[in-house]
N, C-alpha and C positions, 0 to 999 in steps of 0.2 A: 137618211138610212135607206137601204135597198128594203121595200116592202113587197115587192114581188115575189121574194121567193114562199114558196108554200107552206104549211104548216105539216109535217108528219101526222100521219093517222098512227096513232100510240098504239095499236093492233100488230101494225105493220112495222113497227121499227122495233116494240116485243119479238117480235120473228125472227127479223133480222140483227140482235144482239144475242136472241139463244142460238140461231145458225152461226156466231163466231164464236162459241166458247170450245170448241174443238179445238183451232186455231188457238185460243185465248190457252187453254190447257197446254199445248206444244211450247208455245215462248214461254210460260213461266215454268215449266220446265227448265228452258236452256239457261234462263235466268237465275233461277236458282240452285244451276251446277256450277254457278261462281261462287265459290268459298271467300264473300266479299265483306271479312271481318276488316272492318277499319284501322288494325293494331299489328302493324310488321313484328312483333313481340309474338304474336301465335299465327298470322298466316303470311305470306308472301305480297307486296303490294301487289305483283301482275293482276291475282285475284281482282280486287277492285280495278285496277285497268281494264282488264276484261270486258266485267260487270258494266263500267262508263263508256267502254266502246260500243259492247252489245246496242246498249240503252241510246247514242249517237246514232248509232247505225238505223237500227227501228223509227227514227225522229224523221232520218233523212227518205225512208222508204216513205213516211208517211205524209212528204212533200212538207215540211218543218225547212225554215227558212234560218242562214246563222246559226247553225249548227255550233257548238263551240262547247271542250271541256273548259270548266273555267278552274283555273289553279289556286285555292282558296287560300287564306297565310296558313291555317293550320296543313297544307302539306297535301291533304286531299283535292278530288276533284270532282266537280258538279256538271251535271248534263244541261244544258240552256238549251231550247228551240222556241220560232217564232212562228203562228198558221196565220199569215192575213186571214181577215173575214171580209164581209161585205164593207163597201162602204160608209163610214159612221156610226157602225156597229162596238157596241161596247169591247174592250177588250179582259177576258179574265188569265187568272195565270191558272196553273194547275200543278200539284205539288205530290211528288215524292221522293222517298228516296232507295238508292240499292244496296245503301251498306244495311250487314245485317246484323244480331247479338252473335257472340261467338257461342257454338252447338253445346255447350256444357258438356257433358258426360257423352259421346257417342254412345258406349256400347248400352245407354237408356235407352236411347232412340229404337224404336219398333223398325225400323227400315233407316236406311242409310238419311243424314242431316240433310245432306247434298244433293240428293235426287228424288223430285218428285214422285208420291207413291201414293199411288189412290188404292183407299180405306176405308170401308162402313160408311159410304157414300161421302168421304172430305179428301183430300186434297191433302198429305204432308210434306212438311220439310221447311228449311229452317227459311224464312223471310215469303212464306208464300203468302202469309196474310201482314206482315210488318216486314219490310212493305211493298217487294216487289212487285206481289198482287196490286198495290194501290196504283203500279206504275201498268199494269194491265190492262185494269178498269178505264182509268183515262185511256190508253188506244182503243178500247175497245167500245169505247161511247163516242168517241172519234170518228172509228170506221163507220158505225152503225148509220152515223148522222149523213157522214158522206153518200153512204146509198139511197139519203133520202131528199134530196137537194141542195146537203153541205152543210157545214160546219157553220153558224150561222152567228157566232161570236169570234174575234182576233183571240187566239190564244196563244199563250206563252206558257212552254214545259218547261218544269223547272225540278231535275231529282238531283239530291242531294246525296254527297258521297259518305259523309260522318256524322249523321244526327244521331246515331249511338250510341255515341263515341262522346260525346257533347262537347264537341271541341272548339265550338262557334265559328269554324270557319266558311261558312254559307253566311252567315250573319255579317262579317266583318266585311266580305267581297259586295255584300247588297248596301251596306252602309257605305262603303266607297264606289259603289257605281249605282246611286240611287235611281237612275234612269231605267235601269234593267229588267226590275218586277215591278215596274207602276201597272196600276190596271185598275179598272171599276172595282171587278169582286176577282178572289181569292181561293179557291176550295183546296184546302190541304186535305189529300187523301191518307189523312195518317193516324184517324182517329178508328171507330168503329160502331157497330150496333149496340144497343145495351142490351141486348139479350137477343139471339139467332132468331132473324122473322119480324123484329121490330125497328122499322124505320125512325134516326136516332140523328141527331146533330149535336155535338162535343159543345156545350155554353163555358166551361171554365178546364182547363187545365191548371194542373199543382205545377210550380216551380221546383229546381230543386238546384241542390249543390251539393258537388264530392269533396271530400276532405280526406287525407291521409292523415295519420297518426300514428305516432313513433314513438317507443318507449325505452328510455337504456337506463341500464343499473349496476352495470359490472364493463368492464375492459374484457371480459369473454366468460364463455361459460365454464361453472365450474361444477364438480360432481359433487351428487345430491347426499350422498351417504356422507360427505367430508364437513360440507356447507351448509347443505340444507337446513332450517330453523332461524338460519341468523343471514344470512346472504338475501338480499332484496332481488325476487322472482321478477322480471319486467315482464314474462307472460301471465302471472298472475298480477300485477300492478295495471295491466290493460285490459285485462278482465272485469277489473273494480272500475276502471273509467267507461268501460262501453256496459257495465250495468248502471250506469248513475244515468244513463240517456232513457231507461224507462222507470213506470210507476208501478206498484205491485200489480195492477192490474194489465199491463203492458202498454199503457198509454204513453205515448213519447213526451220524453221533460228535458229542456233546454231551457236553462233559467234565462226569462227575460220574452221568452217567446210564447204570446197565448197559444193556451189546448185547448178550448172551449167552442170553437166556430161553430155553427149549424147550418145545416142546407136544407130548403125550405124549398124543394122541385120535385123530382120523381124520385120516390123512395126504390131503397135496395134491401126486397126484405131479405132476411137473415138465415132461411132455410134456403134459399136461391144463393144467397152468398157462398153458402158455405158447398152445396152440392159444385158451382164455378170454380171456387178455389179448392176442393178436396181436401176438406179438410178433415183429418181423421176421427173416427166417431169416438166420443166424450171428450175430443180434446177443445178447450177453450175456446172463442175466440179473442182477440186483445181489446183493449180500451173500451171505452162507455161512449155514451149516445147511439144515437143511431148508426147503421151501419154506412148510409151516405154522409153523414157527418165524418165520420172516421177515413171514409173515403178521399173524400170531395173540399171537405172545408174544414180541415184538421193539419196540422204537419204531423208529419210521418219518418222516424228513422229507421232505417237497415244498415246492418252490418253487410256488408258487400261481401269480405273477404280477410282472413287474419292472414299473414306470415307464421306460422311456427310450426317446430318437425313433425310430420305425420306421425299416427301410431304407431304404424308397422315402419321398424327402425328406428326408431324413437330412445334415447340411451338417457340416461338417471341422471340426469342435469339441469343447477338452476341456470334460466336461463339468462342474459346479457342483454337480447333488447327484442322486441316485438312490434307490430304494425300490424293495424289494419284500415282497409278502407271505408268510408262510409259515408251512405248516401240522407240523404236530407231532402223531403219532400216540403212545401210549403201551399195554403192556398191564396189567391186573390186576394188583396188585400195585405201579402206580406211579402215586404222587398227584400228578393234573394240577397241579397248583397247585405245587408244589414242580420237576415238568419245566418248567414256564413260568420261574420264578427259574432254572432252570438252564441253559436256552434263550437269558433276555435275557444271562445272563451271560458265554455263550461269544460271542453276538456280537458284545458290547460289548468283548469280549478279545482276537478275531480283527481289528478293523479295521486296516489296515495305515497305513503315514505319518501318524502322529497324525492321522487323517481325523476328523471328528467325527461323533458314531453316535449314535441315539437308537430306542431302542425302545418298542412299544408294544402291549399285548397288549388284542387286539377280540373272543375270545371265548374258550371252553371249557367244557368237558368231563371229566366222570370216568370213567375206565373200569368195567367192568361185568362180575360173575359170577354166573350165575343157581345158584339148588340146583337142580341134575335128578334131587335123590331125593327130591321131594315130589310128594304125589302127583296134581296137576294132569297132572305130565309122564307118569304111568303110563296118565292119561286120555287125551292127547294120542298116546301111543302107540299105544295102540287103536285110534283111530279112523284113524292114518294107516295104520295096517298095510290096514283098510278101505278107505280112498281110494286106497291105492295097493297093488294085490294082486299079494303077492310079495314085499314088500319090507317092511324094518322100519325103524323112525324109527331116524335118526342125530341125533348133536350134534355141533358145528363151533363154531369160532370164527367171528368177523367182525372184517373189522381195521377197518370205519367206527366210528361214535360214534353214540350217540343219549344224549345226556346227559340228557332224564328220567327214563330205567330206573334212575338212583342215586339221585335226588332221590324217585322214590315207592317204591325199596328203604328209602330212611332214614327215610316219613314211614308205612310202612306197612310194618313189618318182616314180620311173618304172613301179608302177601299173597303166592301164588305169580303169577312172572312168568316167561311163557315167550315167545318170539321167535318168528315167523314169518314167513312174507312172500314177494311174488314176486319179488325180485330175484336169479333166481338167474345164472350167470354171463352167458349169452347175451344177458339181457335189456341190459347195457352201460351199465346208472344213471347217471346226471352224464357220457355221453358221447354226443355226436352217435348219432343214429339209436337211440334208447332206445327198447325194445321191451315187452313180456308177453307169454308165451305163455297162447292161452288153455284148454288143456288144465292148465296149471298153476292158472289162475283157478278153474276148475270144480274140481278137484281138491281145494285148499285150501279151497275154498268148503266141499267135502262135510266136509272133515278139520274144518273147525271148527263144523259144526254138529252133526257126532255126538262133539266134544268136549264141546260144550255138555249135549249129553242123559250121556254119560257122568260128566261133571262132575256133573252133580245127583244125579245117582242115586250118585255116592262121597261126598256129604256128605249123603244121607240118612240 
């Protein structure tokens, strides 16, 4: 391996990653005036074209070798590039992606979804911290390193077009061209802080699975004044089946699947929880144990979304059939695939009046546990304890999904893969008025660039 080249003074390459966030502010800007919801159902594909051109184009400026979208079966499309390093220098990949959650409610939103708007010192708008910020941070730890004698690990960028979509199509194109993301270590930029200012590594993410669910009870609807008492409601017969998914206390129940897990790392106490989630004052929160438990090493169900007539317009009739979506988180230790059989099965169990019920499950996910006794993460600790002076890296859970950390866990056993990312609680991901703070941007920025130089120099 080339041992020549110098080691950065950590002062100096500080410097030189807060002098690019000007820069760093402008592109994710332009980045996030792509409306690059993954669902031709609410925005136009070009969007995400765009978005994967922009994201190409940026690779190619920044001397990225094999350029290529790659056409994955689910329909979308992913940014691939290659940065030679030195000779016999480890190679790592670096991960994110552009597609973003669709903006829920605009007229919520304090400033337009689409257009970055700086705020009480953050950064909004909708993917600025999940995740096209995370596709920021890699250039920008990129550039920094470059002004200091180079990039000093092979990297390969890898952002993905539909990981929120969960449509596995980044997973199926890595399992058919297993050559494409081998590497030493792994950093998927898609995780976050546990708390704004606390340098944090993701140890487990929750799995999860979507399931539709369909309820009919009538050949159409009929009026409620004629019917009503005797005619079988399938908006109220699926009412009854998505109440049977919790416990008086809101703990989620799917018969066959333990509620009981405990997490035994960095606690999340409960007046922190609740000031993150906003939750409103004397209301509840759900289930028992701890609040990391419930988090981290519990499954979790949500109601996504029902089908039935809004209020307003809404006319005095029973109704014929109903749907909704819903999601299913699970932790480590529990195979998506088998919570799904166990998911379709209690609802098809639960429908009341011989309603008839049909399920159908549109995506998933495997749950995920990283080793944080290898030694990428002793690399990683370093350089945070650096970026953030005073404090030492933590590991946490995350109760989201990102189902390729299991698919290039299994096609890349050797590889170390560690989590990071700016979503940490403030930022409000998948919720109206999505934010980054950019003290976190520059910070993770510095963190992963003097991982990078630590990293080469531990597989020297």
């Amino acid at each position: 391996m080339d041992t020549a080249r110098p080691r950065p003074d950590s002062a100096a390459l500080a410097a030189t990653v807060a002098a690019l966030q000007p820069r760093a502010k402008a592109e994710l800007a332009e980045l996030v005036a792509f409306r690059s919801v993954a669902d031709e159902a609410q925005f136009p594909r070009s969007e995400c074209e765009g978005a994967a051109n922009w994201v190409a184009d940026a690779l190619r400026a920044e001397g990225f070798q094999d350029v290529a979208l790659l056409d994955t079966p689910d329909g979308t499309q992913s940014v691939y590039g290659f940065l030679p390093g030195p000779e016999g220098a480890p190679t790592v990949v670096l991960y994110a992606h552009y597609d973003v959650q669709p903006p829920l409610d605009e007229d919520a939103w304090l400033s337009p979804p689409f257009e970055l708007t700086e705020r009480d010192g953050r950064w909004y708008g909708r993917g600025a911290a999940d995740c096209k910020g995370g596709f920021i941070m890699h250039l920008t730890a990129l550039r920094a390193l470059k002004e200091h004698g180079g990039v000093p690990v092979g990297v390969k960028m890898i952002v993905e077009g539909s990981e929120e979509q969960g449509t596995g199509g980044l997973e199926r194109y890595a399992e058919a061209h297993p050559e494409l993301l081998a590497a030493d270590a792994i950093v998927i930029g898609d995780a976050g802080n546990f708390r704004l200012g606390l340098p944090t590594v993701t140890a487990t993410l929750r799995g999860m699975t979507l399931v539709r669910v369909q309820v009919d009870t009538l050949e159409g609807n009929l009026h409620s004044g004629m019917f009503g008492g005797a005619a079988p409601d399938a908006l109220a017969a699926l009412i009854r089946v998505l109440d049977s998914l919790r416990a008086p206390d809101g703990s989620t129940v799917v018969d066959g699947l333990e509620p009981e897990g405990t997490w035994e790392g960095l606690q999340y106490p409960e007046e922190h929880f609740r000031g993150d989630a906003k939750v409103l004052d004397g209301v509840s929160l759900i289930g028992s144990g701890t609040v990391a438990d419930r988090l981290w090493a519990r499954p979790a169900v949500t109601v996504l979304g029902i089908d039935c007539p809004p209020v307003v317009g809404a006319t005095p009739s029973v109704h014929a059939s109903a749907r909704a979506l819903i999601s299913l988180r699970v932790p480590p230790g529990v195979d998506a695939a088998e919570a799904t059989k166990l998911l379709r099965a209690h609802l098809e169990s639960s429908v009341p009046w011989n309603a008839r019920i049909s399920t159908e499950q549109i995506g998933q996910g495997q749950p995920f546990q990283a080793d944080t006794a290898s030694p990428a993460y002793a690399s990683m600790a370093e350089a945070m304890a650096v970026a953030y002076p005073g404090e030492e890296m933590q590991t946490a859970g995350m109760g989201g999904s990102i189902p390729l950390c299991n698919t290039l866990a299994a096609l890349y056993p050797e590889s170390e893969i560690l989590l990071i990312g700016l979503s940490e609680p403030e930022a409000q991901i998948h919720a109206v008025n999505e934010s980054v703070s950019p003290e976190e941007l520059e910070r993770l920025s510095l963190a992963e660039a003097l991982f990078l130089g630590n990293y080469a120099r531990s597989r020297a």
